[in-house]
LUMVO-227818 format. One record per residue: chain; residue in one letter; x, y, z of N, C-alpha, C in turn; residue number from 1. Coordinates in nm, 3 decimals. Atoms other than C-alpha are relative to their C-alpha. Layout:
N
<cadena = A | residuo = a | nu = X | nv = Y | nw = Z | cau = X | cav = Y | caw = Z | cu = X | cv = Y | cw = Z | num = NUM>
...
END
This chain:
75
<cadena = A | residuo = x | nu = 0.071 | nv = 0.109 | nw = 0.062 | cau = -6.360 | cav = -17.038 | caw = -24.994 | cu = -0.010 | cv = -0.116 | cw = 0.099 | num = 1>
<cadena = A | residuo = x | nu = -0.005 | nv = 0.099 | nw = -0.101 | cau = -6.509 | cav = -17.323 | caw = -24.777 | cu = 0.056 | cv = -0.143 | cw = -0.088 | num = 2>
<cadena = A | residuo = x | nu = -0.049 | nv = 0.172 | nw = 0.060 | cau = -6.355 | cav = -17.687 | caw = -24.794 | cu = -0.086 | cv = -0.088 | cw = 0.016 | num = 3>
<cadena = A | residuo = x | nu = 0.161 | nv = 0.118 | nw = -0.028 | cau = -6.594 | cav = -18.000 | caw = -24.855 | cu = 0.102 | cv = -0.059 | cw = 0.101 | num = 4>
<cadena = A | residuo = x | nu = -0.026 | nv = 0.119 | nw = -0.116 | cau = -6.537 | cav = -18.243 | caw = -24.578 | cu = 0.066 | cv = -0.144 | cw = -0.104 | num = 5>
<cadena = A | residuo = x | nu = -0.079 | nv = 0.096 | nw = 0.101 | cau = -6.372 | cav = -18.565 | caw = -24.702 | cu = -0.164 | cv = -0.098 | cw = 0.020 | num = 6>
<cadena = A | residuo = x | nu = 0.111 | nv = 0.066 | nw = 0.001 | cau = -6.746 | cav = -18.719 | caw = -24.627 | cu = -0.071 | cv = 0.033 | cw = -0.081 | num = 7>
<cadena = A | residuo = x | nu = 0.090 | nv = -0.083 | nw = 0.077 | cau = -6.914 | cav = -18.493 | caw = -24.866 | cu = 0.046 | cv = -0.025 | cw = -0.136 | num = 8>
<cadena = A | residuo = x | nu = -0.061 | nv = -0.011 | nw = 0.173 | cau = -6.685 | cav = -18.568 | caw = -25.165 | cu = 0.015 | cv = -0.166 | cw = -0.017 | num = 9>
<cadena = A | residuo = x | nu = -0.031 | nv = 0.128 | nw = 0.006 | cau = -6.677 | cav = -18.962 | caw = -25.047 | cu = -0.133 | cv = -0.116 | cw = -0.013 | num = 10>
<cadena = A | residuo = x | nu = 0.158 | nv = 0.038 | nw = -0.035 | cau = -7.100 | cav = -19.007 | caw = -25.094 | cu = -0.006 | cv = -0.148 | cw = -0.102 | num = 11>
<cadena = A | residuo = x | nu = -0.017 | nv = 0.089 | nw = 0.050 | cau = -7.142 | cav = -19.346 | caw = -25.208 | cu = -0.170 | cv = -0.032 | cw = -0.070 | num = 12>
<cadena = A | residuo = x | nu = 0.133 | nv = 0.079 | nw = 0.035 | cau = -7.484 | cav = -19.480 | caw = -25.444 | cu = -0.033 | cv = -0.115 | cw = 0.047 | num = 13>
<cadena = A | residuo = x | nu = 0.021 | nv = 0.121 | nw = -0.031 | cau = -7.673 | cav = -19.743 | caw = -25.358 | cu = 0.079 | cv = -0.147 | cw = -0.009 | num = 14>
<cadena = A | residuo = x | nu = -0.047 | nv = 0.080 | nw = 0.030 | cau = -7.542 | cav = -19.952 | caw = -25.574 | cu = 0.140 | cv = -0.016 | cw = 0.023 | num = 15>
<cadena = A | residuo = x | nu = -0.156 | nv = -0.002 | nw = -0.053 | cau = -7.164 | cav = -19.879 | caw = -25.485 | cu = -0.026 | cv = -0.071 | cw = 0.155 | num = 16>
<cadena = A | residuo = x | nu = 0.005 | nv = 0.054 | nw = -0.123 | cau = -7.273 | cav = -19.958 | caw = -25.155 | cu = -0.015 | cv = -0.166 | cw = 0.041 | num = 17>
<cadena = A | residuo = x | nu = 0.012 | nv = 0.166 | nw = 0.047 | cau = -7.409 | cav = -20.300 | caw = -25.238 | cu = 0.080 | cv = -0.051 | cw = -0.073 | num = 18>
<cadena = A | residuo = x | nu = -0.109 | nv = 0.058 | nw = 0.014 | cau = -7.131 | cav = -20.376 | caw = -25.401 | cu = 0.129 | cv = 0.007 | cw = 0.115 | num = 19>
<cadena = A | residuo = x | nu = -0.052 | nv = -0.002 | nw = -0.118 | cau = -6.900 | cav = -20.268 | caw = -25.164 | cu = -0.042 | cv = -0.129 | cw = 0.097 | num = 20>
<cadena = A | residuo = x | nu = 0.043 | nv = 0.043 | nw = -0.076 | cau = -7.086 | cav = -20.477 | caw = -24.913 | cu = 0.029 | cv = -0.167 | cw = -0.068 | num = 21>
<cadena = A | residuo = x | nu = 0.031 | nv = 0.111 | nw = 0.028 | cau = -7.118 | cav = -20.768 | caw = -25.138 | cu = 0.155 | cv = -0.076 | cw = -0.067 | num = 22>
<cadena = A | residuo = x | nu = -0.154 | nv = -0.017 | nw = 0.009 | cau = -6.702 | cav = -20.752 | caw = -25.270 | cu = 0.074 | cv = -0.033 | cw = 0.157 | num = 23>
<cadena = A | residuo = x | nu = -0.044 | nv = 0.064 | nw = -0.165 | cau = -6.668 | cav = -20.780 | caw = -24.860 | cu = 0.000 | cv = -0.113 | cw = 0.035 | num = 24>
<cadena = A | residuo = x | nu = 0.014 | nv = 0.132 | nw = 0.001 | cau = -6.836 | cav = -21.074 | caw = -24.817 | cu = 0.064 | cv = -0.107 | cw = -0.062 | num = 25>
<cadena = A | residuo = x | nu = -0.077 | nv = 0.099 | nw = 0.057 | cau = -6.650 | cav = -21.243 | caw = -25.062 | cu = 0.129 | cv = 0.010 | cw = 0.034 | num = 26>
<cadena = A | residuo = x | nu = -0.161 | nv = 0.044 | nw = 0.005 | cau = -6.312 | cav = -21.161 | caw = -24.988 | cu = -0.007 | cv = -0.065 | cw = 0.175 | num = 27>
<cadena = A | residuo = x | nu = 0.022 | nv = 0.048 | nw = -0.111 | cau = -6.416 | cav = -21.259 | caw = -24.625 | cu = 0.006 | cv = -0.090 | cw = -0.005 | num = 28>
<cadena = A | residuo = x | nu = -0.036 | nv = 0.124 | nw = -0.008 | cau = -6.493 | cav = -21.562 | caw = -24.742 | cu = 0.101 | cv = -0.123 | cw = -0.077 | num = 29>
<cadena = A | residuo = x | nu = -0.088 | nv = 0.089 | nw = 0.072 | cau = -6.250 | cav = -21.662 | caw = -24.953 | cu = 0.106 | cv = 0.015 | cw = 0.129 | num = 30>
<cadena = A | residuo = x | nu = -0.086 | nv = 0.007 | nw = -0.112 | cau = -6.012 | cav = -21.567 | caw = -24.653 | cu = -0.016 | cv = -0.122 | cw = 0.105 | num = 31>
<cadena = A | residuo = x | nu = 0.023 | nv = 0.127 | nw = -0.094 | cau = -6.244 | cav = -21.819 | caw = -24.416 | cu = 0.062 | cv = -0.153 | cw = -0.067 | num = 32>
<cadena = A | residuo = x | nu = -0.033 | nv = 0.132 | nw = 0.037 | cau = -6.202 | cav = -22.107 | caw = -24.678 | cu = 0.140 | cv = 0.013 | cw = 0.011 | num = 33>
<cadena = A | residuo = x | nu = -0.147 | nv = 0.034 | nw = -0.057 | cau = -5.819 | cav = -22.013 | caw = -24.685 | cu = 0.084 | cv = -0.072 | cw = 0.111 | num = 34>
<cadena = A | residuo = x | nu = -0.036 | nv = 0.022 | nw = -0.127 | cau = -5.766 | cav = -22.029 | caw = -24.380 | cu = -0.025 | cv = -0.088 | cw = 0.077 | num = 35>
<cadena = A | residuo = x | nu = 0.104 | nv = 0.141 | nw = -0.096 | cau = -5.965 | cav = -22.262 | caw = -24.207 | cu = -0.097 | cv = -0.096 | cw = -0.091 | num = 36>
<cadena = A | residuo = x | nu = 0.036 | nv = 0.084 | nw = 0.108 | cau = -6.108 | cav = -22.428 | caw = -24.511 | cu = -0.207 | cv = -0.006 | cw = 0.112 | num = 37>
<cadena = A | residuo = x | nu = 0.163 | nv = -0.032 | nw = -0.009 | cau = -6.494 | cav = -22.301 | caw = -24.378 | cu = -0.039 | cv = 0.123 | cw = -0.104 | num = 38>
<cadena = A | residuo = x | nu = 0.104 | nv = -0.025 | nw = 0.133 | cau = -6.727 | cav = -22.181 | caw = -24.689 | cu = -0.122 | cv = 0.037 | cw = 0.077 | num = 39>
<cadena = A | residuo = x | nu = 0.130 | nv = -0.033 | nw = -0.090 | cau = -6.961 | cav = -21.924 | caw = -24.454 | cu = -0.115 | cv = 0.018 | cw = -0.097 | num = 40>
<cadena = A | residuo = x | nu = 0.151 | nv = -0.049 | nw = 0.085 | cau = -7.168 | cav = -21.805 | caw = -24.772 | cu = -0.105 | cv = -0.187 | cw = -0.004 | num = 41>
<cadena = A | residuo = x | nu = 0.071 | nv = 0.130 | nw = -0.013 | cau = -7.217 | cav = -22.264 | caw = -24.818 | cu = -0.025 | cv = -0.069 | cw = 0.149 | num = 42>
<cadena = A | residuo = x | nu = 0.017 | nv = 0.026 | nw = -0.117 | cau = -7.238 | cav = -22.297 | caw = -24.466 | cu = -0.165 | cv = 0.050 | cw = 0.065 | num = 43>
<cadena = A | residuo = x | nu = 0.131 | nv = -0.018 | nw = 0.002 | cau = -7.556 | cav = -22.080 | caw = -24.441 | cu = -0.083 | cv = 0.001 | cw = -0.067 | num = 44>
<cadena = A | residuo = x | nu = 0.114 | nv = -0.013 | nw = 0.114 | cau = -7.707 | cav = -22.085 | caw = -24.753 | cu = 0.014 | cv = -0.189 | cw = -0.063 | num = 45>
<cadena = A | residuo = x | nu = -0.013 | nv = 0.173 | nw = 0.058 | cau = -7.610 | cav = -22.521 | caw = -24.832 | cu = -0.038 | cv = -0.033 | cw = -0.017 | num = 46>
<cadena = A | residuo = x | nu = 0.112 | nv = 0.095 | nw = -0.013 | cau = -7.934 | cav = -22.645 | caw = -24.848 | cu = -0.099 | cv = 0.077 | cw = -0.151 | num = 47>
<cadena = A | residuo = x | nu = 0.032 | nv = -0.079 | nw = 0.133 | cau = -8.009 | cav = -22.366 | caw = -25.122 | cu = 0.069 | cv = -0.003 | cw = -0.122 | num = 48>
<cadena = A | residuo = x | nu = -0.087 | nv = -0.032 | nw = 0.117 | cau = -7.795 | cav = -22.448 | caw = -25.410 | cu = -0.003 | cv = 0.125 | cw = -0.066 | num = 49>
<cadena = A | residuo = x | nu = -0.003 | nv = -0.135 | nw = 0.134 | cau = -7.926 | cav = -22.175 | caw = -25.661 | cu = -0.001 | cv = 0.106 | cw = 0.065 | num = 50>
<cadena = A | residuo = x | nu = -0.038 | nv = -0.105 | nw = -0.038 | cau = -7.916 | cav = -21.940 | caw = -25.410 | cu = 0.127 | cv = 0.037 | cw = 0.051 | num = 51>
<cadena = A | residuo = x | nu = -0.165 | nv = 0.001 | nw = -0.049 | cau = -7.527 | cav = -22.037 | caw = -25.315 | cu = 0.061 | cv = 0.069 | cw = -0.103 | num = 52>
<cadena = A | residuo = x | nu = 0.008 | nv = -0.042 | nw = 0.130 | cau = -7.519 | cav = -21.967 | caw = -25.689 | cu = 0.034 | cv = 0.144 | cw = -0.022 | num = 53>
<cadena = A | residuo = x | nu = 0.043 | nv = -0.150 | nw = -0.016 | cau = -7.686 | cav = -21.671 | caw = -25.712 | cu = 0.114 | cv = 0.133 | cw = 0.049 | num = 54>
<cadena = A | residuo = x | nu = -0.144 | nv = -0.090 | nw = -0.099 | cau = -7.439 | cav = -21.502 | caw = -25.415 | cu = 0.122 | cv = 0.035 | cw = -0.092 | num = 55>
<cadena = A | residuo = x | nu = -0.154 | nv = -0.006 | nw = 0.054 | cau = -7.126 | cav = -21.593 | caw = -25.583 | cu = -0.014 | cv = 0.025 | cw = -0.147 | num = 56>
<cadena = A | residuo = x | nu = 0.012 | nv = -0.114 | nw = 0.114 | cau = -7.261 | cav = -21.438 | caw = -25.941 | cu = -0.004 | cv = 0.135 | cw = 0.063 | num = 57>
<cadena = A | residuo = x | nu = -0.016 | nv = -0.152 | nw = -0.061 | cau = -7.341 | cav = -21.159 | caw = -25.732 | cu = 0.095 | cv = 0.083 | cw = 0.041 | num = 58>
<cadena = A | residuo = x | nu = -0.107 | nv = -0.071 | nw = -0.065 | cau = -7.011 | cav = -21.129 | caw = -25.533 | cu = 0.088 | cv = 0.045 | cw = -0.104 | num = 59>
<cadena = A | residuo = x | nu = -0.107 | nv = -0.012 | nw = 0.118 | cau = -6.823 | cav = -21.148 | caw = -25.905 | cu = -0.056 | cv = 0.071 | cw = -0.073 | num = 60>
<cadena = A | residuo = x | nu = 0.077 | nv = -0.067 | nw = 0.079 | cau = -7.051 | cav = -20.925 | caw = -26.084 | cu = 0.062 | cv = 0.166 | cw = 0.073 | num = 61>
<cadena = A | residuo = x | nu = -0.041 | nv = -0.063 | nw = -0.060 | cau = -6.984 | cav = -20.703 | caw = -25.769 | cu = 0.128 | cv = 0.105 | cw = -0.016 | num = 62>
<cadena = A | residuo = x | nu = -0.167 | nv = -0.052 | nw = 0.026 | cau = -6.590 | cav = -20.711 | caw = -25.811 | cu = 0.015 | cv = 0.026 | cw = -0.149 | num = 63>
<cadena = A | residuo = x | nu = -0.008 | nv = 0.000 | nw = 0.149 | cau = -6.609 | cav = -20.676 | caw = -26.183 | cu = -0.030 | cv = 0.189 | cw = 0.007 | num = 64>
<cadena = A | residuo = x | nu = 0.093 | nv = -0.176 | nw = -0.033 | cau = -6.860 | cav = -20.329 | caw = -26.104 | cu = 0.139 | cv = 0.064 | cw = 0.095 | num = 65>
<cadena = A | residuo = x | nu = -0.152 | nv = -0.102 | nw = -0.044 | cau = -6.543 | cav = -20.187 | caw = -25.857 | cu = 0.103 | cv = 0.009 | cw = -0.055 | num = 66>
<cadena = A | residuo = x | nu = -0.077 | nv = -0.019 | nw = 0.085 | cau = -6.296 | cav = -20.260 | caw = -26.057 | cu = -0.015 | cv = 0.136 | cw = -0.175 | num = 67>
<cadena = A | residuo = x | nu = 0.032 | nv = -0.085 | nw = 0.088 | cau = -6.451 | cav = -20.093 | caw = -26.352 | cu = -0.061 | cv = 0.154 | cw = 0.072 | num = 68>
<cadena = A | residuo = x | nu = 0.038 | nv = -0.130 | nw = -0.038 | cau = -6.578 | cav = -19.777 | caw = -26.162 | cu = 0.154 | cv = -0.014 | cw = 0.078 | num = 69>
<cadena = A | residuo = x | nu = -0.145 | nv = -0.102 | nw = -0.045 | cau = -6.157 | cav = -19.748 | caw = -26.000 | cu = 0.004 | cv = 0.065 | cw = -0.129 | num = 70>
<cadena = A | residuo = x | nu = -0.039 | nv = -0.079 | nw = 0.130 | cau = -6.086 | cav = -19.685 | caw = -26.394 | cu = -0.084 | cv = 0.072 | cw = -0.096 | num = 71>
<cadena = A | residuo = x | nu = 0.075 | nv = -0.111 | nw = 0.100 | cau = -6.386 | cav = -19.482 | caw = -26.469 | cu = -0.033 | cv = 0.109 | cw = 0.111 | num = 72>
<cadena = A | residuo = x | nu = 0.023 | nv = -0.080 | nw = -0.097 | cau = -6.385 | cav = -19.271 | caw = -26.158 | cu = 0.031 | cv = 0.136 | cw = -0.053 | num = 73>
<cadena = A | residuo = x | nu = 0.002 | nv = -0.122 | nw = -0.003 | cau = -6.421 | cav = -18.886 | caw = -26.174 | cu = 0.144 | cv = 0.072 | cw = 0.009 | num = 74>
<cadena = A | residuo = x | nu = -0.095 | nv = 0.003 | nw = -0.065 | cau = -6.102 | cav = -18.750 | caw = -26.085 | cu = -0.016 | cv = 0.170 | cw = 0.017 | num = 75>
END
């Protein structure tokens, strides 16, 4: 019997991906403001309020979506 690869059983959807990606960004930047008290998402987007907005519904919508797919995952 052949074995899947650990890439073949680890295929991610779009949307996992964009979250993923967008769960990054935020813990990134909550690490920058920690740390060094710099806010990169209000640093490039500052002049955009509703789209600073926007992001940080997105990044928490994000972590909400991984959290709920660890405890509904396949097993």
């Amino acid at each position: 019997m052949a074995r899947k690869s650990a890439s073949s059983k680890m295929k991610m959807s779009s949307l996992q991906m964009l979250s993923w990606v967008l769960v990054t960004v935020g813990a990134l930047n909550w690490g920058l403001v920690g740390l060094l008290d710099i806010n990169l998402v209000d640093m490039l987007l500052g002049t955009w309020s509703g789209l600073v907005k926007v992001v940080y519904i997105l990044v928490g919508l994000a972590g909400v979506y991984s959290v709920w797919g660890m405890f509904t995952m396949d097993k």
